[in-house]
C-alpha positions as CSV (number, residue, x, y, z in Angstrom):
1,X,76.3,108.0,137.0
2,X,74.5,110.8,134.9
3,X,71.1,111.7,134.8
4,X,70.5,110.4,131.9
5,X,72.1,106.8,132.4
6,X,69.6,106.6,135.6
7,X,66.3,107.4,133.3
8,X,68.0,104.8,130.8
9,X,68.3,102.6,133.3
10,X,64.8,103.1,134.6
11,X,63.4,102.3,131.2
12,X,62.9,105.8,130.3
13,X,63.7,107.1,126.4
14,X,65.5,110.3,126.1
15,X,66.5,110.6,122.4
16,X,63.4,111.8,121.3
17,X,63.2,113.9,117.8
18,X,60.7,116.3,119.4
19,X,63.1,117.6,121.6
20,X,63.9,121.4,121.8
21,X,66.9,122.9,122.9
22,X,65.6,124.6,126.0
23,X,63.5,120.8,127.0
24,X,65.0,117.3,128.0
25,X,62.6,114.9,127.8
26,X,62.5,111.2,129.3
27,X,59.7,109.5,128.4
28,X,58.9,105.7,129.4
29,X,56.9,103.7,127.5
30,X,54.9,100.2,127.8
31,X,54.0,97.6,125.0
32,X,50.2,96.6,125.2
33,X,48.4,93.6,123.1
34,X,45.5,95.4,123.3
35,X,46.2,98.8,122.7
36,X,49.9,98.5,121.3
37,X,52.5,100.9,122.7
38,X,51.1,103.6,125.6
39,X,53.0,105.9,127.6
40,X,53.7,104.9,131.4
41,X,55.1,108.1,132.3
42,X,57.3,110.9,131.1
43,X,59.1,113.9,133.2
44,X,60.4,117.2,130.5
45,X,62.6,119.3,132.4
46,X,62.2,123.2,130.5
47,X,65.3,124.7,131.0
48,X,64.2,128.4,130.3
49,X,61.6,128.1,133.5
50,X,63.4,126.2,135.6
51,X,60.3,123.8,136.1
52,X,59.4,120.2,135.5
53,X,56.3,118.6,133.5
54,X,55.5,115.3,135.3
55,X,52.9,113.0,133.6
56,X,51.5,109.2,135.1
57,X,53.5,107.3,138.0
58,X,56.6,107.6,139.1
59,X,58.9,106.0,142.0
60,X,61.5,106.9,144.3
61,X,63.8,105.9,141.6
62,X,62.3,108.4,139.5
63,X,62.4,111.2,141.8
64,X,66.4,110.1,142.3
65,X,67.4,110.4,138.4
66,X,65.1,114.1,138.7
67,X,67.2,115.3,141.1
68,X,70.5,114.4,139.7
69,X,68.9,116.0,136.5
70,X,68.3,119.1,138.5
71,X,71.7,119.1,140.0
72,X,73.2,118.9,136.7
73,X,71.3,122.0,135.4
74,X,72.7,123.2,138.3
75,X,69.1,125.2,139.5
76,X,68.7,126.4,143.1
């Protein structure tokens, strides 16, 4: 399974117009009654630096589909 399919399959978008060529972005998002759609969590990945943006909670499942990510990207 790709990196990808495991943020999918977290719940995590990653089609996002705003995305740049040197950036994947995965970003998760939650529908509120109150406050309508918020943002749970998102991780970008910036491909030039070779570092990752993490924002709000994430599990161990999380950290699994980063890792695969990072394999993928193959940085060492």
């Amino acid at each position: 399974m790709s990196a990808r399919e495991m943020f999918e399959k977290l719940g995590y978008e990653t089609d996002l117009y705003w995305q740049k060529d040197h950036t994947i972005e995965y970003i998760k998002r939650k529908e509120d009654d109150f406050f309508g759609t918020s943002v749970v969590s998102s991780i970008i990945f910036n491909k030039r630096l070779k570092m990752i943006k993490l924002n709000g909670i994430i599990d161990i499942k999380d950290i699994q589909a980063i890792n695969k990510q990072v394999e993928e990207l193959e940085w060492k």
